[in-house]
C-alpha positions as CSV (number, residue, x, y, z in Angstrom):
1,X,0.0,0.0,0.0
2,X,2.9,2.3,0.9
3,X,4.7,1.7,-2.4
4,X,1.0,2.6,-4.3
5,X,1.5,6.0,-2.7
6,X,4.9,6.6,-2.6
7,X,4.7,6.2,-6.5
8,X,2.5,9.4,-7.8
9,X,4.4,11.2,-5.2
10,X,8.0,10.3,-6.8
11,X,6.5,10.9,-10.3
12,X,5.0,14.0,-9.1
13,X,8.0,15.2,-7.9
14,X,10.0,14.3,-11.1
15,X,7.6,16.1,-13.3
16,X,7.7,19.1,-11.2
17,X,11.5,19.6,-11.9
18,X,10.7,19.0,-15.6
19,X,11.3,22.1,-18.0
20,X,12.9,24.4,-15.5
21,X,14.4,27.0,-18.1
22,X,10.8,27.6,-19.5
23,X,9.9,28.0,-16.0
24,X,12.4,30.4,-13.7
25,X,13.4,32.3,-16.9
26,X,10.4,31.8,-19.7
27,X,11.3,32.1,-23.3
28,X,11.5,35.4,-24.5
29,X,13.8,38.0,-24.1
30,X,15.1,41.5,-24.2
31,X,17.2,43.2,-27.2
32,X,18.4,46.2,-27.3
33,X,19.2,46.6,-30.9
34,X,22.0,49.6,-32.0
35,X,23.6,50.7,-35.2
36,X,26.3,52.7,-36.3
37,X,27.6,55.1,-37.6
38,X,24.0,56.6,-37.7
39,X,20.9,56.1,-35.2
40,X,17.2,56.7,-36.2
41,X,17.0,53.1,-38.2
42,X,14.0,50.6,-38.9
43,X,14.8,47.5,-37.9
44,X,13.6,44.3,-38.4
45,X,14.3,41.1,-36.3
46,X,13.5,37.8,-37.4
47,X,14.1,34.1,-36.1
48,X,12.3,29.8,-36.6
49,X,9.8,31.5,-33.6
50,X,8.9,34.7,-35.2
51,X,9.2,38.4,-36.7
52,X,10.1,41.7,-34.4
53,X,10.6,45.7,-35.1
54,X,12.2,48.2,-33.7
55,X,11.2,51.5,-35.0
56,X,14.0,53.5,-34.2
57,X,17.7,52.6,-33.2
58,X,18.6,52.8,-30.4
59,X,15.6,50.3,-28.9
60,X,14.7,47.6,-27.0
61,X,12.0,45.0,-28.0
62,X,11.4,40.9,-26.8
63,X,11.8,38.5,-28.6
64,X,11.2,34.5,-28.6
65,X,14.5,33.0,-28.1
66,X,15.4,30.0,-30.4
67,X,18.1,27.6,-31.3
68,X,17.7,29.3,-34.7
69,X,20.0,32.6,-35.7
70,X,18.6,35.7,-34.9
71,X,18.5,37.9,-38.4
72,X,18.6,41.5,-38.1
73,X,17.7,44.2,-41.0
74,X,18.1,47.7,-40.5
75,X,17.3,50.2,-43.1
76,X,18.0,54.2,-43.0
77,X,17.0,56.9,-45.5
78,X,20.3,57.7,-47.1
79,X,22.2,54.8,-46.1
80,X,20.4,52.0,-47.6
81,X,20.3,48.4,-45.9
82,X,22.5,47.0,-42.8
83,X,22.1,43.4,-41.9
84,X,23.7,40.9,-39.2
85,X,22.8,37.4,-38.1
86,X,23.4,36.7,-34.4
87,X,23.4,32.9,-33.4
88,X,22.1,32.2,-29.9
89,X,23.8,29.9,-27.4
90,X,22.7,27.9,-25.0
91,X,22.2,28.9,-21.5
92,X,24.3,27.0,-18.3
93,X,21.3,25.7,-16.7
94,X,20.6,23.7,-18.9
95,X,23.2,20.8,-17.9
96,X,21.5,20.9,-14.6
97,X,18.0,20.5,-16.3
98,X,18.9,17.3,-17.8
99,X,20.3,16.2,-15.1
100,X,17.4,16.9,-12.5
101,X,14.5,17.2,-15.2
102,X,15.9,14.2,-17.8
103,X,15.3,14.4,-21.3
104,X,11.6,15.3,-20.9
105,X,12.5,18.6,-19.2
106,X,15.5,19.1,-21.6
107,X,13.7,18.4,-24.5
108,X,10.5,21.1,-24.0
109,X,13.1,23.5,-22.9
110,X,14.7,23.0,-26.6
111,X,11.6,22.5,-28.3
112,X,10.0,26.1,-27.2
113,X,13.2,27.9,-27.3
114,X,14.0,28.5,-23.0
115,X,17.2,26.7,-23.7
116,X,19.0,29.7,-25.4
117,X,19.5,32.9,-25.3
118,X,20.4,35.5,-27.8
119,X,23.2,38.3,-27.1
120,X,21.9,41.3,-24.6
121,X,22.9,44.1,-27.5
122,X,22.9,43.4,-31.3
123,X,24.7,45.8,-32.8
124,X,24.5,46.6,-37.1
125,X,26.8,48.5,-38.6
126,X,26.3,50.6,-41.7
127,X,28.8,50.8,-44.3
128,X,28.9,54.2,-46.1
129,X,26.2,56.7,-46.6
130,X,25.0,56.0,-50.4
């Protein structure tokens, strides 16, 4: 009878550590997107999860992290189009998530993007002014 209890508990207890990035840190972030040598840009952000703008550089939007590159696209009157591709990397925690959550908890934390992060500041540069 003891073991018949003791079961749900364990599995409850399992499935509770499941998934842990999507849980303490969710799966978006924040960007602050710059450019140089000029500021004022539109800029488009774009990634597997989904499309982004930032009206005016300097800004800060969210997006859904993603194993998938980040691709920026900035355009200014005068200078025509700037664009950069930033890969994301995947966060520390993760280790400890397989460990303590197995490859359930691994695996949705890959699946829906809480596994990686992109870099804080994505920076485009301009060329000339054409």
């Amino acid at each position: 009878m003891k073991k018949l209890l003791l079961a749900p508990i364990v599995i409850a207890g399992v499935l509770s550590l499941t998934s842990c990035a999507s849980i303490t840190e969710g799966t978006s972030q924040q960007v602050a997107v710059k450019t140089s040598p000029v500021e004022g840009a539109a800029c488009t952000l774009q990634n597997n999860k989904g499309q982004w703008v930032v009206n005016q550089t300097p800004g800060i939007v969210t997006v859904h992290q993603s194993a998938g590159a980040m691709n920026v696209s900035c355009k200014k009157a005068g200078y025509g189009t700037a664009t950069r591709s930033f890969r994301s990397t995947t966060k520390g925690m993760v280790a400890g998530n397989l460990l303590f959550g197995g490859i359930i908890g691994g695996g949705v934390d890959v699946a829906d993007g809480a596994a990686f992060h992109y870099p804080s500041t994505m920076r485009v540069r301009f060329n000339s002014k054409s």
